[in-house]
C-alpha positions, -999 to +999 in steps of 0.1 A: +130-756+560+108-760+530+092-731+512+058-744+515+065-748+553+079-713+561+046-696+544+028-716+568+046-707+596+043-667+584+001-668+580+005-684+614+023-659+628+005-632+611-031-645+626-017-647+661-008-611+657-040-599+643-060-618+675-038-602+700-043-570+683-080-573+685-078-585+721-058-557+732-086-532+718-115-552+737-126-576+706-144-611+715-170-620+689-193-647+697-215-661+669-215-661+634-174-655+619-166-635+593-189-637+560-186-662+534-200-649+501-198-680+483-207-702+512-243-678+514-245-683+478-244-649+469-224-654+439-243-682+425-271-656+411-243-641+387-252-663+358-293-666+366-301-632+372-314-612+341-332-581+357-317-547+362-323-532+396-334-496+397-324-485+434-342-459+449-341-442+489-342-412+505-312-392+513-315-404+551-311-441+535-277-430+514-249-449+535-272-481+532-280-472+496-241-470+489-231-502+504-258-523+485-245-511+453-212-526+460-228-557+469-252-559+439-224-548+413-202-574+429-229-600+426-229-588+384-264-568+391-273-538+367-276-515+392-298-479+384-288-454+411-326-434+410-323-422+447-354-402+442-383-420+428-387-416+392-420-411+372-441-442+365-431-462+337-456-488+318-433-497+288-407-516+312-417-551+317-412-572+353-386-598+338-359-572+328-364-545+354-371-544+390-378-511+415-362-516+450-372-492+474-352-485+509-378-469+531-360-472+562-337-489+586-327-492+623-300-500+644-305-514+679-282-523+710-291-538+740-272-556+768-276-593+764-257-599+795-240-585+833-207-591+853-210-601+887-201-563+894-237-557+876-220-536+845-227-548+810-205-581+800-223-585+768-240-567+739-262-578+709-263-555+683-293-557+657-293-537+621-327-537+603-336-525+569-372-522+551-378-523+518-404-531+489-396-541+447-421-531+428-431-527+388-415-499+375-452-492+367-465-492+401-474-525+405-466-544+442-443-573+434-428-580+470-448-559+499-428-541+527-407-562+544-379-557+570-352-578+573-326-583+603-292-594+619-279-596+647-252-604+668-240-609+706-206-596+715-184-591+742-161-566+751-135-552+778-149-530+800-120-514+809-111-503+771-142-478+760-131-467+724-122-505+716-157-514+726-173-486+702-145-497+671-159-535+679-196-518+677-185-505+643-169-538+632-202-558+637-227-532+625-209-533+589-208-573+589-245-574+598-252-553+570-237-572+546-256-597+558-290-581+549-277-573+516-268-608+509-305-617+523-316-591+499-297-599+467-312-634+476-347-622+479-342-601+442-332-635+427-357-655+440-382-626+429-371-630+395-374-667+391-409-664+403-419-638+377-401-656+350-418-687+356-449-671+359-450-651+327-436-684+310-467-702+324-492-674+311-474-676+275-483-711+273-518-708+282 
């Protein structure tokens, strides 16, 4: 058998294992698969985005705080860890230097569906985080907003722990979603200031 042939037949091999695995512990996703950074295109604001990002949350807001530095860094944003909010500065301007506030976040799940024995079949988990960026002056550049994801899941109700390690699974892909949704929202933040101080130059 050819080389080329016998790696194929290993990753095959290798998946089959990893979906049984899951199965046994009470894992059936429904919905959106795993996350495809370049297919969200995350990484495409690597060579547009100029400003630095000065992150700053309360304590409370530290786990979330944590994981959007990964994603920021990975996405080749300068990332200030503040976590309290520093004093007022007037000398830093919009285009180079944004404020991103975490003000709070929530974590819902409800039962999206029954058995014919009435016990929950299905689950959909949502994770929410609000936020505002503002002008390291003070000045409002994208009010509060919450954004959200969400996903519907199944599970084995005869396997409890596997259920609460699936719970786990999702909640950490959802939020990756929001911080893709975010890093999206930064870029999209910046182009509009850019272009806006470009137009005010040329008038």
């Amino acid at each position: 058998m050819q080389k080329g042939s016998m790696q194929g037949l290993r990753l095959l091999t290798l998946s089959a294992a990893l979906i049984t695995t899951l199965a046994s512990c009470g894992f059936h996703l429904r919905g959106s698969p795993a996350l495809d950074h370049e297919a969200h295109g995350v990484h495409n604001t690597r060579s547009h985005f100029t400003a630095s990002v000065q992150l700053v949350y309360p304590n409370r807001e530290r786990a979330w705080a944590t994981q959007l530095i990964k994603q920021l860094e990975r996405a080749r944003i300068t990332v200030i860890d503040q976590h309290d909010a520093p004093p007022l500065n007037s000398d830093l301007n919009s285009n180079n230097r944004l404020m991103l506030e975490l003000i709070s976040s929530t974590q819902n799940r409800r039962i999206a569906s029954y058995t014919s024995r009435a016990k929950a079949a299905e689950y959909t988990l949502t994770e929410r985080l609000t936020y505002q960026i503002t002008h390291p002056n003070g000045r409002e550049v994208v009010p509060t907003t919450t954004l959200s994801s969400e996903r519907v899941y199944q599970f084995n109700v005869n396997n409890i722990s596997g259920k609460d390690q699936e719970a786990h699974l999702i909640s950490r892909e959802l939020k990756e979603n929001i911080g893709e949704q975010l890093i999206r929202h930064l870029f999209n933040t910046t182009q509009r200031l850019t272009t806006g101080e470009q137009s005010s130059t040329e008038n």
